[in-house]
C-alpha positions as CSV (number, residue, x, y, z in Angstrom):
1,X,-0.1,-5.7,-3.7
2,X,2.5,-3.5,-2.1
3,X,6.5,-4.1,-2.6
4,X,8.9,-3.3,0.0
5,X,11.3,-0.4,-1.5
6,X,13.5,-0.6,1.1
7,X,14.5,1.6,4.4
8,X,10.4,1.2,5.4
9,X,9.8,2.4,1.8
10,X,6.5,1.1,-0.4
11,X,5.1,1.1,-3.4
12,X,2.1,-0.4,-5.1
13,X,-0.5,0.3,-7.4
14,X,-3.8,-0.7,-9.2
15,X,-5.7,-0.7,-12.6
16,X,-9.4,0.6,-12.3
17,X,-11.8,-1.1,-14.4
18,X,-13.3,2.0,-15.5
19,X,-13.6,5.6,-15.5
20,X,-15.2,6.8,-12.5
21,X,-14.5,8.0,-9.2
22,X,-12.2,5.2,-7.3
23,X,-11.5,5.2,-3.3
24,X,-8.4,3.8,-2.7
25,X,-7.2,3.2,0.9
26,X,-4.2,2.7,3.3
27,X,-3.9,0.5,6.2
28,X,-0.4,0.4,8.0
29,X,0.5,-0.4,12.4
30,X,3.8,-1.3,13.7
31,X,4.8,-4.6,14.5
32,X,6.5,-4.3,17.7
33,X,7.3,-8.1,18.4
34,X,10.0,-7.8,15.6
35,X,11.7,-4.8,17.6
C-alpha cells in the first residue's frame, strides 16, 4: 500500500518473495471532483 507523505507526496514499498526479476508498476489520475 502507498502512504500519503504529504504536499501530493508518496511512498510505498514491497517484499519480493524471491530473487528474480520483479515488475513493479504505477497507476495515478487526478481526481478533479475534489478541486
Amino acid at each position: 500500500p502507498m502512504r500519503d507523505l504529504g504536499n501530493d507526496s508518496w511512498v510505498g514499498e514491497f517484499t519480493p518473495t524471491s530473487v528474480s526479476r520483479h515488475v513493479f508498476r504505477l497507476e495515478s489520475w487526478i481526481e478533479e471532483t475534489g478541486l
